[in-house]
Structures are given as structure tokens and as C-alpha cells.
C-alpha positions in Angstrom: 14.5 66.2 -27.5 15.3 68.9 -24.9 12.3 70.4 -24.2 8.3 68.6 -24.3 5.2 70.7 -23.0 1.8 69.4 -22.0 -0.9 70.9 -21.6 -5.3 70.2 -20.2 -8.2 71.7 -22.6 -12.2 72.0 -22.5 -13.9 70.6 -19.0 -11.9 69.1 -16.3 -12.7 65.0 -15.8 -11.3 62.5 -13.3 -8.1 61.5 -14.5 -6.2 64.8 -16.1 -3.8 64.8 -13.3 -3.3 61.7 -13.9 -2.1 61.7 -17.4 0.1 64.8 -16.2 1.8 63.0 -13.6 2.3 59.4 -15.7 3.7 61.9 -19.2 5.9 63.3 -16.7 7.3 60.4 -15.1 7.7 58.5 -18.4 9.8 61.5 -20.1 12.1 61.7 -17.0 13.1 58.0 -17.3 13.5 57.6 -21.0 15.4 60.9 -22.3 16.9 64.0 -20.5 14.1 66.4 -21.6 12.4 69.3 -19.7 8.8 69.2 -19.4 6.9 72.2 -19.0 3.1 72.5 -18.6 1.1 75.5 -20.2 -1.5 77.1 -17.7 -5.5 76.9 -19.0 -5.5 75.3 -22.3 -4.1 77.0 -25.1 -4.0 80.2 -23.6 -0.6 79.0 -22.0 0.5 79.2 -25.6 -1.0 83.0 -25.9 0.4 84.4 -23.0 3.9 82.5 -22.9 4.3 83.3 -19.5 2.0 81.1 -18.5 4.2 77.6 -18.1 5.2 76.0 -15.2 8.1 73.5 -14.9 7.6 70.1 -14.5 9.6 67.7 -11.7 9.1 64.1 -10.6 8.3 66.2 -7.2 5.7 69.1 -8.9 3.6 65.4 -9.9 4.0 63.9 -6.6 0.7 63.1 -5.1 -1.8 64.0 -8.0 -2.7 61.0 -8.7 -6.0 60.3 -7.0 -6.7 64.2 -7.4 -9.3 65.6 -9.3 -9.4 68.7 -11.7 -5.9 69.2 -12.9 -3.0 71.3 -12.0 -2.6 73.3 -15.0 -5.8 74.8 -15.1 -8.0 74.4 -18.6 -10.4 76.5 -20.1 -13.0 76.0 -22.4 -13.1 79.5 -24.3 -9.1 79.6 -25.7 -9.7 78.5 -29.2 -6.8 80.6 -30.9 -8.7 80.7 -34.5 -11.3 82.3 -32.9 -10.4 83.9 -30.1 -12.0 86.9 -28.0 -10.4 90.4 -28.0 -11.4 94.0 -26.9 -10.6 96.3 -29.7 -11.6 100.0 -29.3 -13.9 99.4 -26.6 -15.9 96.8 -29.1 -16.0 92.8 -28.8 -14.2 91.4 -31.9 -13.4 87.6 -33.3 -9.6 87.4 -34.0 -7.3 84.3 -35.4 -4.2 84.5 -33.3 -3.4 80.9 -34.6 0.0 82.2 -36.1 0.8 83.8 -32.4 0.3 80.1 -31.2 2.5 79.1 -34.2 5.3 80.8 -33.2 5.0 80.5 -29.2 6.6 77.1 -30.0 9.6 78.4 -31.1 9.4 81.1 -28.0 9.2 78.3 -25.6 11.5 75.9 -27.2 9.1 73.6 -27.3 9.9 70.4 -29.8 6.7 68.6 -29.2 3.4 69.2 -27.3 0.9 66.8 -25.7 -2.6 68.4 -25.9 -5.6 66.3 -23.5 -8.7 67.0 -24.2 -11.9 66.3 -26.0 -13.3 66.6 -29.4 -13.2 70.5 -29.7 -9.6 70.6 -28.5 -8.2 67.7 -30.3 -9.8 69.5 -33.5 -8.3 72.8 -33.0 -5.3 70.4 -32.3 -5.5 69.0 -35.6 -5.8 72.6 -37.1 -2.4 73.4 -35.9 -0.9 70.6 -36.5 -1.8 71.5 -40.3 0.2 74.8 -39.5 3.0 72.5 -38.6 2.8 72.2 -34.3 4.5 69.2 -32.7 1.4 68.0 -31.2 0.3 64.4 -30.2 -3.3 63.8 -28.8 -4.7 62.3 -25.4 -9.0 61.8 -25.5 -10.4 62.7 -22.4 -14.2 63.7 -22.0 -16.7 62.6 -19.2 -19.2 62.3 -22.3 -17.2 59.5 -23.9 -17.8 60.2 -27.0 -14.4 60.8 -28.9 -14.3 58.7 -31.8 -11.4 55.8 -32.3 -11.3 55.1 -28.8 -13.2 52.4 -27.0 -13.3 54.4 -23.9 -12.4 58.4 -22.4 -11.1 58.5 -18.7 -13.3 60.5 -17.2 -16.6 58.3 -18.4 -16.0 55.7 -15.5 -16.0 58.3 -13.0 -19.0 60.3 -13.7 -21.3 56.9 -14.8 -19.8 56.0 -10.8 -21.2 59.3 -9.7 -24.5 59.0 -11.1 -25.1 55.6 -10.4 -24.7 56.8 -6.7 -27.4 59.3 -7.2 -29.9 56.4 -8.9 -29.5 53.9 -6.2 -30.4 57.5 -3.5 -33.5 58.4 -5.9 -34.4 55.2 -5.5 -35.1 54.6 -2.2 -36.8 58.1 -2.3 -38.8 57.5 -4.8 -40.0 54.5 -3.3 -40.9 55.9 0.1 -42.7 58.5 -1.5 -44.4 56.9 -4.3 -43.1 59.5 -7.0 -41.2 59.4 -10.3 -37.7 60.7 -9.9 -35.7 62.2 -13.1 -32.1 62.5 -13.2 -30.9 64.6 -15.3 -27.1 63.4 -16.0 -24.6 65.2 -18.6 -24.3 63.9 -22.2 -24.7 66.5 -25.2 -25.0 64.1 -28.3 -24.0 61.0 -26.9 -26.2 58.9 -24.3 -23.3 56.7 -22.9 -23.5 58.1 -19.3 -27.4 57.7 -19.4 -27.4 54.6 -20.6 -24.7 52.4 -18.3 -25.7 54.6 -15.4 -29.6 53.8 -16.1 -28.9 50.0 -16.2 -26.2 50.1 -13.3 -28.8 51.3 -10.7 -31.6 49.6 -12.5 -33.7 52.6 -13.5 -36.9 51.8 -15.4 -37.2 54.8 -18.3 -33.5 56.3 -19.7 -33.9 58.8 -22.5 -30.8 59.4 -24.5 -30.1 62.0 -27.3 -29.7 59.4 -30.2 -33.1 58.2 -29.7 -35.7 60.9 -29.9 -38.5 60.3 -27.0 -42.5 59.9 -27.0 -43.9 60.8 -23.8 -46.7 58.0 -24.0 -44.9 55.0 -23.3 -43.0 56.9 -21.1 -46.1 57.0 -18.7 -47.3 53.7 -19.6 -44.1 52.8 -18.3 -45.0 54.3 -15.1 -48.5 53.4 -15.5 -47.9 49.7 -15.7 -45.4 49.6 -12.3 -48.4 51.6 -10.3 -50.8 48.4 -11.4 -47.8 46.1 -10.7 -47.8 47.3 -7.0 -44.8 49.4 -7.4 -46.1 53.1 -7.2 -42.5 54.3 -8.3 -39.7 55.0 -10.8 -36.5 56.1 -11.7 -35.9 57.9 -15.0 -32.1 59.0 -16.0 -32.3 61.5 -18.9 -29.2 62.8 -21.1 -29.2 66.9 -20.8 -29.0 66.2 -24.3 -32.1 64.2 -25.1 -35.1 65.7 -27.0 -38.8 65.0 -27.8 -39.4 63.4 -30.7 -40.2 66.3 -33.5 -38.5 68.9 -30.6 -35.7 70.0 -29.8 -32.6 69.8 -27.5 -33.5 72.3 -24.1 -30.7 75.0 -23.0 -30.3 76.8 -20.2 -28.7 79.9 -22.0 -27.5 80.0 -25.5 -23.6 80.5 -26.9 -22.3 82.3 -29.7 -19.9 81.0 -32.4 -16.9 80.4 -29.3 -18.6 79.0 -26.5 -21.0 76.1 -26.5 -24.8 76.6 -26.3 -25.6 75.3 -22.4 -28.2 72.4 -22.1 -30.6 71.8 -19.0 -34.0 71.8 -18.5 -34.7 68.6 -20.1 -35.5 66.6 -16.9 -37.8 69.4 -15.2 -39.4 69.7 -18.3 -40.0 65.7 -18.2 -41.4 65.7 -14.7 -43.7 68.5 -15.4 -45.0 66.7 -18.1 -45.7 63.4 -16.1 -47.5 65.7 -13.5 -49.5 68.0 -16.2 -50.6 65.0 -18.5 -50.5 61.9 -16.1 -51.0 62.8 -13.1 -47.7 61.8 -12.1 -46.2 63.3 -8.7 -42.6 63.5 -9.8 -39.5 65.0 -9.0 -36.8 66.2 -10.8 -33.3 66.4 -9.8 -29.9 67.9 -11.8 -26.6 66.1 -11.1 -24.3 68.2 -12.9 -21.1 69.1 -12.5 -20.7 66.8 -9.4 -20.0 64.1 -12.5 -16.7 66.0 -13.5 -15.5 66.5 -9.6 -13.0 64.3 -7.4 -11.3 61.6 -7.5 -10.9 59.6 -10.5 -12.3 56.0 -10.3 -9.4 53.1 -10.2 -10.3 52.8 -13.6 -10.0 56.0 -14.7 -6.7 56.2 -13.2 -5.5 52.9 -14.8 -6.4 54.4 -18.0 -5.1 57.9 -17.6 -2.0 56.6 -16.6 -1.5 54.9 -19.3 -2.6 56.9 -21.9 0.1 59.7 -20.1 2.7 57.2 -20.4 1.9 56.1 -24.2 1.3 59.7 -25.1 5.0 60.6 -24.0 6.7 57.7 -25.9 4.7 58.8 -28.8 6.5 62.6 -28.4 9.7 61.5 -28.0 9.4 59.4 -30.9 7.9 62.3 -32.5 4.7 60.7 -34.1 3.0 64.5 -34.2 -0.5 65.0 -35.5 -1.6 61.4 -33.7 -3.7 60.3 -30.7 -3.6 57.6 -28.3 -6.5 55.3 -28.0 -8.0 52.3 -26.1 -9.1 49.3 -28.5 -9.6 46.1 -26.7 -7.2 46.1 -23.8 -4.5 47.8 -26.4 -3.5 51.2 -26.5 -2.6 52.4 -29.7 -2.2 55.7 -31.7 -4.0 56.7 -34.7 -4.1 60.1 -36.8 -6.3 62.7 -35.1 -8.2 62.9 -38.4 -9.3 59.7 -37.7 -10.1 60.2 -34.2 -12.1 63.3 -35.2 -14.2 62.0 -38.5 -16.7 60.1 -36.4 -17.5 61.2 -33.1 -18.8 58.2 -30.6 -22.9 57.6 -30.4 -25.0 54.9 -28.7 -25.2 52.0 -31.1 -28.9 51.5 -31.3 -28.6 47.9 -32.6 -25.6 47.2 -30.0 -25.6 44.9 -26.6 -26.3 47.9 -24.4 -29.3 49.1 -25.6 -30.1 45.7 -26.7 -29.9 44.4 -22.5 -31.8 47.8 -21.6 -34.7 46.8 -23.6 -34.7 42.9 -22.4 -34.5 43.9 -18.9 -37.8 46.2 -19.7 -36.5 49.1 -19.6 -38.5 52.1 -21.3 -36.1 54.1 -23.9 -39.0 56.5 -25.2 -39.4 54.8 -28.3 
């Protein structure tokens, strides 16, 4: 192989730079091969002029960085991309321009990280015949055939933090304090960070909430002689017979913003319980610095696995944790059933026995 390109897609998470620096250093000691990486997601494949050679010195020191050095964006999907035509706002497939980028470039394989809406428009082109080989990376963790995204460790770390401050808040005050922590479809952030700071109500999206044992929840620590709680709610999470809350709404390229849920929660406990409460939006502080030792362990090696999988040229494939393996499986695989909280599994299982309200 004489020349391998990577490339970062969707929302940055701990652990990009990471992969960048370990696909890079793994290339460079197994087969004389350039690396190049392509600026902001696929648009480095759009405008060709965006790629930026890669050296064992251009990856020095990234590690323990955040963000990544490429740049990513979250609005370059090529089948649908974006254009001004005569002064008017258009939807154009410039899929084919992608297509033949790689033979611009010189490019004999490509390793694309990112999460479920990248890997799929990976998979599409793929089907047009790209070299491409998958890495899963989203905060959300919720990429199917993987036990575990880098990324996930970092932001549950982050809002774990912001648990154990609420806390000792809440209790000096005597108020319920919601966190409202990222997490679309998939409660996984919610859920370990609500049980690693020991919150006492944690409303995910796969389990639609009831606000009434939500304040008998509350209702029963007041009696208990503790006049205080923590609740950690997915952005994602809804009202059972409602529906998810959004800050603005998308269109058919950019994903419909979620937020509210938790000021909508603590207004509720004050309106119809007489609840003082609090709410409070964490945000994209989970995405930002530096990856978690864990995150890094596992970035690393899903770089390094993802290279040996391009040089051997197993295209139209993505790495995955399983157990304390990393393997590779097709991206149709990885794609066909997107991570969720398993309701009847040990997590939720250990929320409920440690009394932990789950809105249901």
C-alpha cells in the first residue's frame, strides 16, 4: 500500500486524537505507506485540498489531547449535501465526487471514526466501492457490535463530577437537583453516571417516565430526614405518552437538537409538588478534554487494530471491543442494531436494588 488516509466525523469525544496518533504509528512500523489525514469529516474528500500529511512528529503529543486534529463536522454527508444554487438552498448527492476523490488522492484505503451516522454513510460508499474500514467512537455509546465507544468513559467521568458537586448542594439547600447529561436514544451515560455518584431518580430514553413516583421518590427521602435529591436525566428521555424535548428542530441533514428535558422536570416538581428544585445542563463539557486512561487505552488500540485491518485491506469492516478482544466485523453488522439500555440487564437491575427511582 503507498498511500492510507484517515479521517474524524460527527461530534468530537475524548480519544479521536488518540486513534489518529496510534493508526499513524502502527502504519509507519509495519509498511512504507504515506498517511494523510482529510480535514472536517468527509468534506476533506469534497474539497481535496483539504489533507494534511501525516509523520510520527505531526502525532507527537496528542495523546492526552482532546478534540482532534483534523477537524470533524457533523453536516458533510455527501448523499445529501448542502449547496447554493442560483441564490436558492438545494439538496445535492455529490457521493460520486467522493468516489472519485480517492483516485485524486491516491488513496488505497481509508479509515473513517466516527459514530452511527458516519459509519452509515461509510457503509454507503463502501457499496460504491471506497476502501474504507470503520473505528466506533461516540460519547453516547451506543454503536452496535461493540461492547464499549471511547469517548463513553470520559463523559460518564465528567458527569459523575457534576453529581457528586450537586450533591453537596443539594444537601445544603434542601432542593432537588436535575442533571441533564447527553444521551439521544440510549441512557448509558445516565445510567452509570446516576449509580456512580449515587443519585436517587435517573430517567433514561428507553424507559418512558411517570412523574408520580418520581415525587414519591422525593417525597419519601423528605420523611426519611433527607430533604434532598439528585436526579440525572438523558436529554433524550420523555414522559410517558410525550414526547422527546428539543431545543430547535433540524431538517433532513442536521439532527433535530434535544434540551429542555431537565428544566422541564424541575418545573414540574415545583408546579405539582412543591418541590424547590434546580436544574442544571452539562452539555458539551462531556465531549471536552482529556480523554480518560481508559478512553485512551481503548482509542489506542482500536487506531492500531484499525490500521492492520487497512493494510490488510479488510474494507467495508469495523473494529470492535467484545470482552477484552478487539475484533472486526462488517459495518452492516455494526449498523443493524444500534446499542440501548438492556432493561432486564445487571445495570438497571443494581439501580433498582439500590432504590433508585427509574420513572416507571
Amino acid at each position: 500500500m503507498k498511500r492510507l488516509g484517515i479521517m474524524t466525523g460527527g461530534g468530537d469525544a475524548p480519544g479521536l486524537n488518540a486513534v489518529i496518533r496510534a493508526a499513524v504509528k502502527t502504519v509507519l512500523a509495519l509498511e512504507d505507506c504515506e498517511i494523510v489525514g482529510l480535514r472536517d469529516g468527509f468534506d476533506g474528500l469534497i474539497d481535496v485540498g483539504g489533507v494534511r500529511p501525516l509523520t510520527a512528529e505531526s502525532v507527537r503529543g496528542i495523546l492526552p489531547r482532546g478534540g482532534t486534529i483534523l477537524g470533524t463536522a457533523n453536516r458533510g454527508n455527501p448523499f445529501a449535501r448542502k449547496v447554493i444554487r442560483d441564490g436558492i438552498e438545494t439538496t445535492v448527492d455529490v457521493s460520486d465526487q467522493v468516489v472519485a476523490a480517492f483516485d485524486k488522492l491516491g488513496l488505497e484505503a481509508l479509515i473513517v471514526v466516527g459514530g452511527d451516522g458516519t459509519l452509515r454513510i461509510s457503509r454507503e460508499l463502501v457499496d460504491k466501492g471506497c476502501p474504507i474500514v470503520g473505528v466506533p467512537k461516540t460519547i453516547d455509546n451506543d454503536v452496535g457490535g461493540t461492547d464499549v465507544t471511547f469517548g463513553f468513559d470520559t463523559a460518564v467521568n465528567v458527569a459523575v463530577e457534576a453529581v457528586d458537586r450537586l450533591q453537596t448542594t443539594a444537601e445544603a439547600h434542601h432542593r432537588a437537583m436535575v442533571l441533564e447529561v447527553m444521551g439521544r436514544d440510549a441512557g448509558f451515560i445516565a445510567l452509570h453516571a446516576g449509580i456512580g455518584g449515587g443519585a436517587d431518580v435517573i430517567l433514561i430514553p428507553e424507559i418512558p417516565f411517570r412523574y408520580e413516583p418520581v415525587l414519591a421518590q422525593i417525597a419519601a427521602r423528605a420523611r426519611g430526614g433527607r430533604p434532598f435529591s439528585v436526579l440525572v436525566v438523558s436529554e433524550g428521555a420523555q414522559p410517558a405518552g410525550g414526547a422527546q424535548r428539543f431545543r430547535s428542530r433540524g431538517d433532513e441533514d442536521v439532527a433535530s437538537r434535544l434540551g429542555g428535558i431537565g428544566l422541564e422536570v424541575s418545573e414540574y416538581l415545583l408546579r405539582h409538588g412543591g418541590v424547590e428544585a434546580r436544574s442544571t445542563v452539562l452539555g458539551h463539557l462531556q465531549r471536552g478534554g482529556s480523554p480518560t486512561a481508559f478512553d485512551r487505552w481503548l482509542a489506542t488500540r482500536f487506531g492500531s487494530a484499525a490500521a492492520r485491518l487497512a493494510l490488510q485491506r479488510g474494507f467495508g469492516r469495523m473494529v470492535a471491543l467484545r470482552g477484552t478482544r478487539i475484533i472486526d466485523i462488517p459495518l452492516t453488522e455494526a449498523l443493524e442494531s444500534p446499542r440501548r439500555v438492556d432493561l432486564a440487564g445487571d445495570a438497571v437491575l443494581t439501580a433498582r436494588n439500590l432504590g433508585v427511582c427509574l420513572g416507571d
